[in-house]
matplotlib code that plots the C-alpha trace (Angstrom):
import matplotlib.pyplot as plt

x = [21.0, 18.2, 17.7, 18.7, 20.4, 19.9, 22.0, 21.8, 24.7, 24.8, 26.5, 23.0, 21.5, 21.6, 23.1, 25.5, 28.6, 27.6, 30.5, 29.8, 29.6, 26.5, 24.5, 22.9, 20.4, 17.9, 16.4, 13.2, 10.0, 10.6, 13.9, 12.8, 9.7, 12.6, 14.9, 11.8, 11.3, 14.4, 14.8, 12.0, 12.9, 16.3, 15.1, 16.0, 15.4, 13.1, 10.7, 9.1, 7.3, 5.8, 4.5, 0.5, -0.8, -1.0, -3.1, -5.6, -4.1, -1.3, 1.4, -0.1, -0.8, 2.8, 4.2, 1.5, 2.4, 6.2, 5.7, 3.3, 5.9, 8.4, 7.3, 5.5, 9.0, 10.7, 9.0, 11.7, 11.4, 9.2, 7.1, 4.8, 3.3, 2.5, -0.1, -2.5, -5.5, -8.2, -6.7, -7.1, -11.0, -11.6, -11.9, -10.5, -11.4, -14.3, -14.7, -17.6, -18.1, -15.8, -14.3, -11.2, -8.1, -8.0, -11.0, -8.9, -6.1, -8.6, -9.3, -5.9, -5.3, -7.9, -6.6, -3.4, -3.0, 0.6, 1.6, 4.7, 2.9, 1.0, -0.8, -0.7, -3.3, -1.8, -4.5, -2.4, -5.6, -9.6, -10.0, -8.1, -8.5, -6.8, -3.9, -2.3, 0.9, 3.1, 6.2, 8.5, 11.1, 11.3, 13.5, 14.7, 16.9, 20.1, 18.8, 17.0, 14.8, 13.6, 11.3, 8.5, 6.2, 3.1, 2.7, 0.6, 0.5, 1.5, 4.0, 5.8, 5.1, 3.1, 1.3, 1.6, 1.8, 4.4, 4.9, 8.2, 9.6, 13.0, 14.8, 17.3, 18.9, 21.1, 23.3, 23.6, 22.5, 22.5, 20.2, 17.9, 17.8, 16.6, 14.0, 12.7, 12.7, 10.6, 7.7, 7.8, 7.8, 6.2, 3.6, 2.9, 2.8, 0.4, -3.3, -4.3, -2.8, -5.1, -4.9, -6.1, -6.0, -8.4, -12.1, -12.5, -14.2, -13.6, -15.3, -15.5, -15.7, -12.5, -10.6, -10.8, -9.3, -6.1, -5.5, -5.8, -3.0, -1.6, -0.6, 0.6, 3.1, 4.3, 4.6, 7.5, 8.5, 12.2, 14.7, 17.2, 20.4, 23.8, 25.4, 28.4, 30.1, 29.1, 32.1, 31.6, 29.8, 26.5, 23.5, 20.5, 17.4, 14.4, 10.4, 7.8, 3.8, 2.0, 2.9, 6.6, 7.9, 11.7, 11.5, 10.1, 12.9, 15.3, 14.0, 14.1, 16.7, 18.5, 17.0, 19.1, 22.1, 22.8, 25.4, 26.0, 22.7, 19.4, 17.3, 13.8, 11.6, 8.4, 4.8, 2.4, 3.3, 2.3, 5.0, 4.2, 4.6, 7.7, 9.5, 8.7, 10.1, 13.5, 13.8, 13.1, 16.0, 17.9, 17.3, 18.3, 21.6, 22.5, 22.3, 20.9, 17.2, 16.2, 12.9, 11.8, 7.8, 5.6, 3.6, -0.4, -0.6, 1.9, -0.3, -1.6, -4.9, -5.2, -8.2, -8.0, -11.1, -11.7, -12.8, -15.7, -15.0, -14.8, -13.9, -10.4, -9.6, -9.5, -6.1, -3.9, -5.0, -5.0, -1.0, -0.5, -1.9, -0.1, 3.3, 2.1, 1.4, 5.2, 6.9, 5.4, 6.2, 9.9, 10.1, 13.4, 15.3, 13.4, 14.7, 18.3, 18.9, 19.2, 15.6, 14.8, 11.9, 11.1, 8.5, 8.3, 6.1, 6.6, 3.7, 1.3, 3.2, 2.8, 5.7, 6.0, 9.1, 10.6, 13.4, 16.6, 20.1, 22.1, 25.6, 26.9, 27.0, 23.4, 21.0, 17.6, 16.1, 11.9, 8.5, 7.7, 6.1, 7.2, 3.2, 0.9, -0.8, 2.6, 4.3, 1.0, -1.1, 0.7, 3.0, 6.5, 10.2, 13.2, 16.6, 19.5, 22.7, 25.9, 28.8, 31.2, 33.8, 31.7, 32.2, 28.6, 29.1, 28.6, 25.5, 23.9, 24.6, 23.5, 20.2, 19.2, 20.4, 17.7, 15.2, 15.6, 15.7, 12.0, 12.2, 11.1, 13.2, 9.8, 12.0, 8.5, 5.5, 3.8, 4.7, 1.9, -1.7, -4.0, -7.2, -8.8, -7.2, -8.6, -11.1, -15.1, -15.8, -12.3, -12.6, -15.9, -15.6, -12.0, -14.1, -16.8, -14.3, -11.9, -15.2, -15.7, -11.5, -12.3, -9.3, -7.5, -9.2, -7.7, -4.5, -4.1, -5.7, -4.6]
y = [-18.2, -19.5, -18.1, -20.7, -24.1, -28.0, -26.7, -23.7, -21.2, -17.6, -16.3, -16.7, -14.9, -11.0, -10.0, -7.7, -7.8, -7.7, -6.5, -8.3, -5.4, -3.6, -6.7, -6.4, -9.1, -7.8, -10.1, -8.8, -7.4, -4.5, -4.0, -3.8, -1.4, 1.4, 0.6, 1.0, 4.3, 5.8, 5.4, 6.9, 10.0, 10.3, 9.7, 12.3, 11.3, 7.9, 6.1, 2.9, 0.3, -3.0, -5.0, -6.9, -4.8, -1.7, -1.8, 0.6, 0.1, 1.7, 0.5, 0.7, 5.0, 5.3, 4.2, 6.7, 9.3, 8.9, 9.2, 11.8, 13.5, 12.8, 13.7, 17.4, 18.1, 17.2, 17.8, 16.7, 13.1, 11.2, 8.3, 5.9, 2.4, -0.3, -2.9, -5.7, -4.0, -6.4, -6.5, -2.9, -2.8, -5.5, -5.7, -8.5, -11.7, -12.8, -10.0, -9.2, -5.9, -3.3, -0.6, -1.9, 0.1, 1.9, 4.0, 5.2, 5.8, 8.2, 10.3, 10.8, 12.3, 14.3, 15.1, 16.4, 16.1, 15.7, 15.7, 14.0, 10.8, 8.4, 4.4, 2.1, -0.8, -3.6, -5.9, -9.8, -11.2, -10.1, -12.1, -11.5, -15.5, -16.4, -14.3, -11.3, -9.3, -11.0, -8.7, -7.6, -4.9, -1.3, 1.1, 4.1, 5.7, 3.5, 1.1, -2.2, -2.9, -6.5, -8.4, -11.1, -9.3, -6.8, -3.6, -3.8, -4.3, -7.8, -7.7, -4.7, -5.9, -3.3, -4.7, -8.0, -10.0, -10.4, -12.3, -13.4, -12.4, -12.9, -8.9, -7.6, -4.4, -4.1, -0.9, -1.3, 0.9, -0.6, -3.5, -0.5, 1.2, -2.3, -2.9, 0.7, 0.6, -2.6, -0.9, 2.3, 0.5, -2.4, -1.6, 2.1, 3.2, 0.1, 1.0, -2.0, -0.3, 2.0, 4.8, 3.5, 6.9, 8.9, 7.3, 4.4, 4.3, 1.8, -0.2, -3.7, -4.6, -2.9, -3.6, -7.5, -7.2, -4.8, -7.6, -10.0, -8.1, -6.8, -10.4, -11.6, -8.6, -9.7, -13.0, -11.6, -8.8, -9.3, -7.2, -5.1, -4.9, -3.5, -5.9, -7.0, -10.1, -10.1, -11.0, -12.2, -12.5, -11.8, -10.7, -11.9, -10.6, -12.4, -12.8, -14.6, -15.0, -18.1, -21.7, -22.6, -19.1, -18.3, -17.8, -21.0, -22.8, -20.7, -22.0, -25.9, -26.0, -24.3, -27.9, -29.6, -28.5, -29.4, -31.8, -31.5, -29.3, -28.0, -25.2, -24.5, -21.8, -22.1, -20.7, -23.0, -27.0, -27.3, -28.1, -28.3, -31.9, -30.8, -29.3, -32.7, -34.6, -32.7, -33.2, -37.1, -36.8, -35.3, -37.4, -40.5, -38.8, -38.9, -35.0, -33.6, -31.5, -29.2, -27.7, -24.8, -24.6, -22.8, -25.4, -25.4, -22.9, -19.8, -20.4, -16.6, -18.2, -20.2, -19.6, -21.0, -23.6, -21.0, -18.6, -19.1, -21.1, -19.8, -21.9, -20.4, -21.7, -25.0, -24.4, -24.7, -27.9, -29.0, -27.9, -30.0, -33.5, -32.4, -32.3, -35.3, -37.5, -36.1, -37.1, -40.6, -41.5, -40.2, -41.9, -43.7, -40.4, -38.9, -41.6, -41.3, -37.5, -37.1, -35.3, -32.3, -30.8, -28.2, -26.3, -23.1, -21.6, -19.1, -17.7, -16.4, -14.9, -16.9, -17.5, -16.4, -17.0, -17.8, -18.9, -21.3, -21.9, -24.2, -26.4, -22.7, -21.2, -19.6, -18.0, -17.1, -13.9, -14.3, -13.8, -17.2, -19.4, -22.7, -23.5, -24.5, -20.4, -19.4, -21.5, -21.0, -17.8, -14.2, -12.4, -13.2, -12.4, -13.3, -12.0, -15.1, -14.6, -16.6, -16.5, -19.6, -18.2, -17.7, -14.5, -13.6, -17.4, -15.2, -13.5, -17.1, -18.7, -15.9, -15.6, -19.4, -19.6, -16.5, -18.6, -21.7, -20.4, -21.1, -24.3, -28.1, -30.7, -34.2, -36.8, -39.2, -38.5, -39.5, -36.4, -34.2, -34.6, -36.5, -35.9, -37.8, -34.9, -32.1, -30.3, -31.2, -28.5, -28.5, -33.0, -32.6, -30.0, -31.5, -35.1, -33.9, -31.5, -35.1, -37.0, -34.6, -33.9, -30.2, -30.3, -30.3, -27.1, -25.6, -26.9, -25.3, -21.6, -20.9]
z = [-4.0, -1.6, 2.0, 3.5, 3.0, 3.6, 7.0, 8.5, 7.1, 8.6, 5.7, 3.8, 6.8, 7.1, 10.1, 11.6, 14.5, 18.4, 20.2, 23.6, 25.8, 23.3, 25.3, 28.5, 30.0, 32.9, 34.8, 36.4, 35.3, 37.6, 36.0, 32.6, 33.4, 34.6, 32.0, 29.7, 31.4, 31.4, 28.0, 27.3, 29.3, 27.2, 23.9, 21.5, 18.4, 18.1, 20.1, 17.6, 20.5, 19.0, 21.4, 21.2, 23.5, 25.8, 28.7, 30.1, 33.8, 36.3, 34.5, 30.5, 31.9, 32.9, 30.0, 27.8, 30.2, 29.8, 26.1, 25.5, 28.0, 25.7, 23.0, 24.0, 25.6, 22.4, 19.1, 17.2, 19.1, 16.7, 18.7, 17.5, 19.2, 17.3, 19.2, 17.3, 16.2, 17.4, 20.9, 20.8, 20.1, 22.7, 26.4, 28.2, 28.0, 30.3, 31.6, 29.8, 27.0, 27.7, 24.9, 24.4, 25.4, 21.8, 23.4, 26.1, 23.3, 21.2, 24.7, 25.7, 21.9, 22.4, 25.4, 24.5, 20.5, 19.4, 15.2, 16.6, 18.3, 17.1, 17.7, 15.3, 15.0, 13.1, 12.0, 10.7, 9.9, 9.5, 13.4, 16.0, 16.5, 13.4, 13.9, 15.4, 15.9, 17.6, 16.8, 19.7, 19.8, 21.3, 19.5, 21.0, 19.6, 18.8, 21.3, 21.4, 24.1, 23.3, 25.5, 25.1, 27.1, 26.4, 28.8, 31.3, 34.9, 35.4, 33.0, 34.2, 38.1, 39.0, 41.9, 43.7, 40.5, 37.9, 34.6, 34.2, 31.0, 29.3, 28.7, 26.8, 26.0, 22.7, 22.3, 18.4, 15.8, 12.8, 14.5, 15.7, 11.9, 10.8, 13.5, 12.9, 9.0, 9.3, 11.6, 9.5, 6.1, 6.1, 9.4, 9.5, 5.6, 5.1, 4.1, 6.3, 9.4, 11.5, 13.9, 17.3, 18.7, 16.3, 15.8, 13.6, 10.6, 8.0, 5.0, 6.1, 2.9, 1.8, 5.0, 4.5, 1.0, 2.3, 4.9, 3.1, 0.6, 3.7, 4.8, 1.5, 1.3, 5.6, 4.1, 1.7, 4.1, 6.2, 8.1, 6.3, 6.8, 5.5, 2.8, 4.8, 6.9, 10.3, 13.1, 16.2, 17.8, 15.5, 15.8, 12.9, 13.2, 11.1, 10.8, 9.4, 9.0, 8.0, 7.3, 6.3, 6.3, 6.7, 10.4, 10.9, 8.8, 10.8, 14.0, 12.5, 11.2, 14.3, 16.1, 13.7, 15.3, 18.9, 19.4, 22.9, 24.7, 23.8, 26.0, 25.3, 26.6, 26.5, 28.4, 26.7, 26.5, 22.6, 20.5, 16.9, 15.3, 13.4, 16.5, 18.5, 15.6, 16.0, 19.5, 19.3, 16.6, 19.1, 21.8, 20.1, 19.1, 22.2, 22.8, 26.0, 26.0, 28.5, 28.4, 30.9, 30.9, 33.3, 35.7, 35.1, 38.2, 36.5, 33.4, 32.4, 32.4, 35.5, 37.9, 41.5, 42.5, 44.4, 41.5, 39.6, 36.3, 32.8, 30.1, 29.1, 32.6, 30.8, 28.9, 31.6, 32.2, 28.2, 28.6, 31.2, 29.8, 26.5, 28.5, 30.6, 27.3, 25.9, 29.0, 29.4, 25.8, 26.8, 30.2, 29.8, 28.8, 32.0, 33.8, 32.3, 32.7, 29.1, 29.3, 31.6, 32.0, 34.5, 36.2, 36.9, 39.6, 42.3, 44.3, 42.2, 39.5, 36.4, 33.5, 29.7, 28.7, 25.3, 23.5, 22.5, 23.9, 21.3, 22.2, 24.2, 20.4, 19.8, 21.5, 20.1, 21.8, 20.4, 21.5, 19.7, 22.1, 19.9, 19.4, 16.0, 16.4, 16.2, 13.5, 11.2, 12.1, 14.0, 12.7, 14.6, 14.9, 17.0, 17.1, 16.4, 17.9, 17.0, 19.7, 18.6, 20.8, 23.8, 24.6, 25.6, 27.9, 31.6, 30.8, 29.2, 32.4, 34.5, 32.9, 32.5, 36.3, 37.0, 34.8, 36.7, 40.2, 40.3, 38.8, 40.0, 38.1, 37.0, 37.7, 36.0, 34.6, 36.7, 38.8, 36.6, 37.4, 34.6, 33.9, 37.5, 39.2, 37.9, 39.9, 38.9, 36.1, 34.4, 34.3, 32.6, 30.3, 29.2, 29.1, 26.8, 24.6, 24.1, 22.9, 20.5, 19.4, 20.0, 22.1, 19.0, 17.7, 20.9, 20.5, 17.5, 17.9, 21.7]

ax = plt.figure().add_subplot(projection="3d")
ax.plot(x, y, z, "-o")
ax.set_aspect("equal")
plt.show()
């Protein structure tokens, strides 16, 4: 039997029962760093992170903290992080050549060595640039701590600054056996995989041929779960890695369904061909789109005039005529109400949000962000839930009500800046790069 079907059929996709009250949606960043930290402080048995990164800053050193607490307190406890391994061995970007945060990981192991703890370097391809992990999911103990976000300061509003985020917590072990397996099984027994927190030293030559098999076996690699029919709701949890893999099909073939509403979340405006296909289908249905973006200014990679100019300060700004060519070609169902697209910007906090809402019915929890690098290149996963008799309905309408709080409604296109706008360095740069189609590189890597 294949995977999946013409039309989506949950009874070809593993999953497993939610009872509605194992669900809880948080909606801040400050709320999900204590929840973070409190169940890191009453684990007793497992702590398994996967996240891309953890930062060397106030808020990535109270997380480490918290578990190499945890885990000198407990030796039983068995903790391990799992971050993308050429994140790991780089500094920021444009911020010239700094050590990388798996530096700081090696001197807090020395530090305070611990059999029971260990960081995990997952390397999806020999570049960081041509793909990286992109998995999302914190397991402790029976518990599912799932979040788009990374750990660091911004992300866990430690400071002024906050990067708003969708969070859930999932009460449910047999979800948190699965998530766990797939990390220990498939992540940490893999030759490919490194140890961030002892010193480095690997055969490059070598290395590029266990990614390389590493990859092949991710592209083959799903969730495992009990053989059993799921009630409801359900909850389905599913991957993928590279072109036309199942998590992909999952999330086209969930476009296929909407007969009444579709919500999308998404940080960067650059929807793959295939996903703009299914939404003009939509549309011309007669069913009703919404899609929540973050305006040019709560891009992660805006820089204020004010601030001197890098060229990743440009992307922002390629998002913006990408959703301002979409919405032009889509006018009339601006015009109608059919189409919504909002903005989201408050202060100077900036927006990373994921994910689908389907007719009231589905409800895709992901760290996707619906864009070409992540339909072709990182390693991703999302969590699928099915609630046909809306018994999750409060907490979907409390969290899409939290999510567009901070929202601005384009009522035309013309609303969005275009290219004559832009300040001096970003027009010419994004001139010259359009002359030569490397804006379509871009489009496609970032």
């Amino acid at each position: 039997m294949p995977f999946f079907s013409p039309r989506l059929s949950l009874d070809q996709l593993p999953g497993v029962t939610l009872p509605p009250d194992s669900l809880q949606t948080l909606h801040s960043a400050s709320e999900f760093r204590l929840k973070l930290l409190e169940l890191i402080r009453n684990a007793s048995t497992r702590i398994h992170l996967a996240a891309l990164y953890l930062q060397q800053d106030e808020a990535g050193a109270e997380i480490l903290d918290a578990l190499y607490q945890a885990a000198s307190s407990k030796p039983q406890l068995d903790v391990r992080i799992f971050v993308d391994a050429h994140r790991a061995q780089r500094g920021l970007i444009g911020q010239g050549k700094q050590a990388g945060n798996a530096a700081w990981y090696c001197q807090r192991a020395e530090q305070q060595p611990l059999a029971n703890l260990a960081i995990h370097g997952v390397p999806v391809q020999g570049k960081e640039l041509f793909g990286v992990l992109h998995l999302k999911g914190f397991v402790i103990d029976d518990q599912v701590l799932y979040s788009g976000a990374s750990l660091n300061n911004v992300y866990l509003h430690v400071g002024e600054r906050y990067r708003f985020d969708r969070y859930h917590l999932l009460q449910h072990a047999e979800l948190a056996d699965s998530l766990s397996q797939f990390l220990l099984t498939q992540l940490a027994e893999d030759p490919a995989v490194i140890r961030l927190d002892r010193p480095v030293s690997v055969d490059k030559r070598l290395q590029r041929l266990q990614i390389r098999q590493f990859r092949a076996r991710l592209a083959q690699a799903q969730y495992q779960l009990p053989a059993q029919t799921a009630g409801s709701p359900s909850i389905h949890p599913i991957c993928g890695v590279g072109r036309g893999n199942p998590f992909n099909k999952l999330l086209l073939q969930l476009l296929r369904l909407p007969t009444q509403q579709l919500v999308i979340c998404t940080p960067y405006f650059n929807l793959p061909r295939s996903v703009l296909l299914q939404i003009d289908s939509l549309l011309s249905r007669g069913v009703s789109v919404e899609i929540i973006v973050g305006d040019k200014l709560a891009n992660d990679f805006y820089i204020p005039p004010e601030q001197p100019f890098k060229l990743i300060g440009c992307l922002p700004y390629l998002y913006e005529m990408n959703l301002r060519r979409f919405a032009r070609k889509r006018q009339s169902y601006l015009q109608s109400g059919q189409l919504c697209l909002r903005l989201w910007q408050h202060a100077a906090n900036s927006y990373h949000l994921k994910g689908l809402w389907i007719d009231q019915h589905y409800m895709l929890l992901t760290g996707n962000n619906l864009n070409p690098r992540a339909f072709n290149l990182d390693l991703e996963n999302g969590l699928l839930i099915h609630d046909p008799a809306q018994q999750l309905q409060a907490q979907r309408e409390q969290e899409l009500a939290s999510i567009r709080e901070h929202t601005t409604a384009l009522r035309h296109y013309r609303e969005l800046q275009k290219l004559h706008d832009y300040p001096d360095k970003v027009r010419k740069l994004l001139g010259r790069l359009g002359k030569l189609r490397i804006d379509r590189l871009f489009y496609r890597l970032l």
